[in-house]
C-alpha positions in Angstrom: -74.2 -223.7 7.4 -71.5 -222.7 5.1 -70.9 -219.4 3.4 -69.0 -219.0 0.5 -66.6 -216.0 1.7 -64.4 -216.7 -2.0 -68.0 -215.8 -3.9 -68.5 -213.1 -2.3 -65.5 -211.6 -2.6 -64.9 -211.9 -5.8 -68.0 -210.0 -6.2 -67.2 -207.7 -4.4 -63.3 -207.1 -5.9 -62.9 -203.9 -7.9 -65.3 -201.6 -5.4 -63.6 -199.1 -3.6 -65.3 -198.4 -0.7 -63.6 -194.8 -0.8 -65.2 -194.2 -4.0 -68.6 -195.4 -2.4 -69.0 -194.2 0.9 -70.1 -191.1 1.3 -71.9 -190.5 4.7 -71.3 -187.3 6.4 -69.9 -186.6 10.3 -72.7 -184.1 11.8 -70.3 -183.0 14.1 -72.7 -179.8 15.4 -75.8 -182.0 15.4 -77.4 -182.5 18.1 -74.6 -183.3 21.3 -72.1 -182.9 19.1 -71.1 -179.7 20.2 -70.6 -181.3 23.7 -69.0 -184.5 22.7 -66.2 -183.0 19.6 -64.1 -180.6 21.3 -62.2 -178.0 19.1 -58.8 -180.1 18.8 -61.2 -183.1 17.8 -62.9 -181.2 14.9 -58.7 -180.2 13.7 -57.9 -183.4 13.1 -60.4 -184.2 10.6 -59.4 -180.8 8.5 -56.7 -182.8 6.6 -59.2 -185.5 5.3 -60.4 -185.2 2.3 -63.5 -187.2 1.8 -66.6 -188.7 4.3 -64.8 -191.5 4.0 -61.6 -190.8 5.4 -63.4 -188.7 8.2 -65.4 -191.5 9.0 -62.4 -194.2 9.2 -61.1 -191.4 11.4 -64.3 -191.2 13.8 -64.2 -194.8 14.5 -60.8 -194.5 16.5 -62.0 -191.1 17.9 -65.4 -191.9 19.6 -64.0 -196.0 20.7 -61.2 -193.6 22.9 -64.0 -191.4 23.8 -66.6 -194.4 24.8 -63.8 -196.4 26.6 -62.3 -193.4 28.7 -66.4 -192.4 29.6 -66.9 -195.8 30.5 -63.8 -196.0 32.5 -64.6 -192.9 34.5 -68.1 -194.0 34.9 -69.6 -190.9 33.4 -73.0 -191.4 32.7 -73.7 -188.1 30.9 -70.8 -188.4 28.4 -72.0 -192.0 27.5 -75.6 -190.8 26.8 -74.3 -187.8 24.7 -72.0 -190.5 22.6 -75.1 -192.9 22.4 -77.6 -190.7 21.2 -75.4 -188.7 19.0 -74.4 -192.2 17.4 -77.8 -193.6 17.1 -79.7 -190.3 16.2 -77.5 -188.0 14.8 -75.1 -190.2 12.9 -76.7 -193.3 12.0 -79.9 -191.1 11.5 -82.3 -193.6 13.5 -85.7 -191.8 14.2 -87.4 -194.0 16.8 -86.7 -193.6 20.2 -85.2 -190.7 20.7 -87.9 -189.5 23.0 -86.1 -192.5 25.6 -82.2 -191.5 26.0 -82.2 -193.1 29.4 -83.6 -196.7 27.3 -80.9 -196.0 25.2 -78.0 -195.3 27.3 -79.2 -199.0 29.2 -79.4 -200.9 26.0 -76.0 -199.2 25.2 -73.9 -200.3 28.3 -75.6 -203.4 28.0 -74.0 -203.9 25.0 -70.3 -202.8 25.4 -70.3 -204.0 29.1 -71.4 -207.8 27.6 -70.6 -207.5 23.8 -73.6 -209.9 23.1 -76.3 -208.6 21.0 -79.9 -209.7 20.4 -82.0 -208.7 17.7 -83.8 -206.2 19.2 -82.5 -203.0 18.6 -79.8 -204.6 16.6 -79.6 -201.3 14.6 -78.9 -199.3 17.4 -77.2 -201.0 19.4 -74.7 -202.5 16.8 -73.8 -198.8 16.5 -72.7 -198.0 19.7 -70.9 -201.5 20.2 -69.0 -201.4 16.8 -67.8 -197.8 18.1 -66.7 -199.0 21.3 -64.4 -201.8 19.7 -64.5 -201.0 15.9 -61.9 -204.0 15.0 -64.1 -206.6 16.6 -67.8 -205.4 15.6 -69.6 -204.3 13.2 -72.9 -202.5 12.2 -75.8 -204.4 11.7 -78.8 -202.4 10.1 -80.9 -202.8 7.5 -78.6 -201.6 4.4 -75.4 -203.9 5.7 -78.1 -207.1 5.5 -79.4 -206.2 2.7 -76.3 -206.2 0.5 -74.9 -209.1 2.0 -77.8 -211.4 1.6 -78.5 -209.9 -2.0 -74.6 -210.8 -3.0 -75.5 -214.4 -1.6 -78.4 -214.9 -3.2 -76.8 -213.4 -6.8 -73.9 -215.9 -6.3 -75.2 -218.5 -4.5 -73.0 -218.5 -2.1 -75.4 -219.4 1.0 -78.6 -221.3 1.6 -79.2 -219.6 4.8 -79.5 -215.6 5.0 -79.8 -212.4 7.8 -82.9 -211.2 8.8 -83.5 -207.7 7.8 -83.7 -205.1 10.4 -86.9 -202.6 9.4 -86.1 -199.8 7.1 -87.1 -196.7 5.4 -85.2 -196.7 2.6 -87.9 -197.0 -0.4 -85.8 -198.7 -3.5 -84.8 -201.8 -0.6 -88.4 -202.1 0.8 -89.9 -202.5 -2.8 -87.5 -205.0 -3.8 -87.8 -207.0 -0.4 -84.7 -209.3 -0.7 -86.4 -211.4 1.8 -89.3 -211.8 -0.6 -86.8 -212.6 -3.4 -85.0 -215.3 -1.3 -88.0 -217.0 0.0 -89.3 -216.7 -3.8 -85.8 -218.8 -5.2 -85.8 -221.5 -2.9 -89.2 -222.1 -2.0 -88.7 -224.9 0.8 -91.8 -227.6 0.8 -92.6 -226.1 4.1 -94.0 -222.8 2.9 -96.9 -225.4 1.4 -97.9 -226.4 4.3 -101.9 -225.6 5.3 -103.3 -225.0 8.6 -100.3 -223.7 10.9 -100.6 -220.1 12.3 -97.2 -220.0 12.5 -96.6 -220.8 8.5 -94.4 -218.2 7.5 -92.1 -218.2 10.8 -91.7 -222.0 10.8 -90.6 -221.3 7.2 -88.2 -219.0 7.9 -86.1 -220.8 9.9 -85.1 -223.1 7.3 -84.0 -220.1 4.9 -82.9 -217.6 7.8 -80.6 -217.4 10.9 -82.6 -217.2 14.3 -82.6 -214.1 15.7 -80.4 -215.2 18.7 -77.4 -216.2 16.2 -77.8 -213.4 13.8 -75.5 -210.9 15.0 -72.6 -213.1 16.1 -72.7 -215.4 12.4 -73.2 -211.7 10.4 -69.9 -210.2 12.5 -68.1 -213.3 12.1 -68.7 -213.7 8.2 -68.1 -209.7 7.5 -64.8 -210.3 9.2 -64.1 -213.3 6.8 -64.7 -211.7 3.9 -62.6 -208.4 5.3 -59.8 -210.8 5.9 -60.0 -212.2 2.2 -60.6 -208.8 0.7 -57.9 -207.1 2.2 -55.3 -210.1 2.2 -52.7 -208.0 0.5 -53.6 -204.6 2.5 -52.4 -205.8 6.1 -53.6 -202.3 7.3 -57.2 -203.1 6.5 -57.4 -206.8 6.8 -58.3 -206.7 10.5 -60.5 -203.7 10.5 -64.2 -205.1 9.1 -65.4 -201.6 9.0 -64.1 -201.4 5.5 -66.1 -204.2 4.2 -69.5 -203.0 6.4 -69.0 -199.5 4.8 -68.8 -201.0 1.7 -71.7 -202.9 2.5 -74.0 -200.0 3.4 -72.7 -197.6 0.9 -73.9 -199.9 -2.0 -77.3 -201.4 -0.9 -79.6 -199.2 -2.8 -77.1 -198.1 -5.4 -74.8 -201.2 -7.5 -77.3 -203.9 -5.4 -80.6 -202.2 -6.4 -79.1 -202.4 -9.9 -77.6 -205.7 -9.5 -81.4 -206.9 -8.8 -83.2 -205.3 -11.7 -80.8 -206.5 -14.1 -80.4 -210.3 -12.9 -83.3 -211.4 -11.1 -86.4 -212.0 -13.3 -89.7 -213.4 -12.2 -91.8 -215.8 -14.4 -95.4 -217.1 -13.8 -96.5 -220.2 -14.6 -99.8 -220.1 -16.2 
């Protein structure tokens, strides 16, 4: 299946993620006081915006999670996954379970192969670990990205949507929308108790595949974004923050301008 990284792209050209992305480090939240030391929290006083501070937190916690992993220290790891999950990405479920977490955690960074169980979390705490090769996969990030292919047709096939709470992006399901455009002969069918889900694997990548073909387009389009900004080019974190930081802002407004629903009668 072919994705038109050029399409989406040029969509994309002329929004600065800097001007976007505005997601705050909770530094004193929950193990952040154990995880951030004093020198840590200096070197983020020159920077300016979330942005900036969160570009900076990428290279910060991947040194932290590497050197904890190195020394085997079990307690540090769990401090950086739960503050990442929880505290950070603001994840709700679950937190009850550290000791699930941390497992699902070193899973990730000692295989770097994701399902889609979890994805959200555990997307987080592998795209930390090695911020240049992975990025986050949650609900917002799969959102934009399949709403910018289905505006431009630049895919036939889309992401599944991780579950979210944000209420703009669950009442205009892009799901919904997508299955509503291209309306494969399949849907008709009568009699299966498997309708929908045989369905969706005509329009949708398997769970199995999602994370690896989602990474591997992001980085594309990072590539093609940034081809005059070698600094950036290789670091897809700038295209999934730009992602997130527009999914229920320009997208939601994308959508109610653009798509428009008519019933035959």
């Amino acid at each position: 299946m072919i994705i038109d990284i050029e399409k989406i792209t040029n969509f994309l050209q002329n929004i600065s993620v800097a001007e976007n992305y505005n997601w705050e480090v909770p530094f004193r939240k929950g193990q952040g006081n154990n995880i951030f030391l004093e020198e840590d929290r200096n070197s983020f006083e020159e920077l300016m915006t979330n942005f900036e501070r969160n570009v900076h937190l990428k290279t910060l916690l991947s040194e932290k999670i590497i050197k904890s992993k190195n020394n085997n220290d079990k307690v540090a790891l769990k401090r950086i996954f739960e503050w990442t999950v929880h505290d950070w990405g603001g994840i709700r479920n679950g937190r009850k379970n550290i000791d699930k977490l941390y497992k699902i955690g070193i899973n990730a960074i000692e295989y770097e192969k994701l399902g889609f169980q979890r994805i959200a979390s555990t997307s987080k705490i592998l795209s930390f670990y090695k911020p240049t090769e992975y990025i986050i996969y949650d609900s917002r990030i799969a959102y934009s990205l399949n709403a910018i292919m289905f505006l431009v047709d630049a895919s036939k096939k889309y992401f599944p949507v991780p579950a979210g709470t944000n209420s703009k992006m669950n009442a205009f399901n892009i799901e919904v929308l997508i299955r509503l455009k291209h309306k494969p002969d399949v849907y008709k069918r009568t009699g299966s108790k498997k309708l929908i889900s045989q369905a969706d694997k005509i329009l949708f990548f398997n769970d199995d595949e999602a994370y690896s073909k989602i990474n591997d387009t992001i980085k594309k389009i990072n590539i093609e974004f940034y081809k005059n900004d070698p600094e950036k080019q290789f670091k897809p974190f700038y295209t999934e923050m730009l992602l997130f930081s527009i999914a229920d802002t320009l997208i939601y407004d994308k959508i109610l301008r653009k798509v428009k629903l008519e019933i035959e009668t």
